[in-house]
C-alpha positions in Angstrom: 2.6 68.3 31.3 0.5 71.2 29.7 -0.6 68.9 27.0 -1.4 66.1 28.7 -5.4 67.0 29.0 -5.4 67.9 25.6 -3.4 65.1 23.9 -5.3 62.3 26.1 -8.4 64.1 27.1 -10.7 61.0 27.5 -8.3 59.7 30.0 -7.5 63.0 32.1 -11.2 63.0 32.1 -11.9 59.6 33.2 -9.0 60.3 36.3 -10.3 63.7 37.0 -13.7 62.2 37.4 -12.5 59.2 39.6 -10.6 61.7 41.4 -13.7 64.0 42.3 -15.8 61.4 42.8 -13.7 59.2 45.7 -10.7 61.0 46.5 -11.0 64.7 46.1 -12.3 64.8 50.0 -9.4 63.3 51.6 -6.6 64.5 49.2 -5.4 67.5 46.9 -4.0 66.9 43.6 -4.0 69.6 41.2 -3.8 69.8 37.3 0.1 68.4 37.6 -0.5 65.6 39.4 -3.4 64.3 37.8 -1.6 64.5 34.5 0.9 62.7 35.8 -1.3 60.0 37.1 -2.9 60.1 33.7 0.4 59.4 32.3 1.0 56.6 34.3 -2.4 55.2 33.3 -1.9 55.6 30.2 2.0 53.5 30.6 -0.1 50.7 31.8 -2.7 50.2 29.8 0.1 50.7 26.6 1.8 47.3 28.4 -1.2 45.2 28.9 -2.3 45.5 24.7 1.3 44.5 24.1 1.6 41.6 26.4 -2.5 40.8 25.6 -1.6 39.7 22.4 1.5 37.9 22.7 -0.7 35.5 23.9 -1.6 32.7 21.2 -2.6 29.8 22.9 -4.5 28.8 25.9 -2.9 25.4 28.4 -5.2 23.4 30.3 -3.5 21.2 32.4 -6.0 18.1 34.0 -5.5 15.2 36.8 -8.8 13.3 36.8 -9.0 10.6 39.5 -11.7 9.3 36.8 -9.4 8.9 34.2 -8.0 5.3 34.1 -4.1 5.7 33.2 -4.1 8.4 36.2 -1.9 10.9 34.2 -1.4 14.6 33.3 -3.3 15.4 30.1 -2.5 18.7 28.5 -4.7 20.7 26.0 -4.0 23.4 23.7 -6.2 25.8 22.0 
């Protein structure tokens, strides 16, 4: 947990700041737990880049009234 502001300073930094600036009035964390919090940040936004680009195509699934044969169209991109 030492490390943690070192190894990921942008992101301690960017918590610590968030922290000071809307929470630091109504609750105490010290260096521990906002590594740890920093660490959990850090979990998430690690999972999101690997499931954002799993992605490879875009489904657009339509029911027009307009459309004459009245049935589902799909689109791919």
């Amino acid at each position: 947990m030492d490390d943690v502001k070192k190894e990921f300073s942008f992101l301690y930094q960017l918590v610590d700041y968030c922290y000071q600036k809307d929470l630091a009035k109504r609750i105490d964390l010290d260096q521990y737990q906002l590594s740890t919090l920093t660490l959990l940040f850090r979990n998430h936004v690690l999972k999101n880049k690997i499931a954002g680009r799993n992605l490879k195509r875009i489904d657009i699934i339509q029911n027009k009234k307009s459309l004459q044969d009245g049935k589902l169209h799909l689109a791919s991109f």
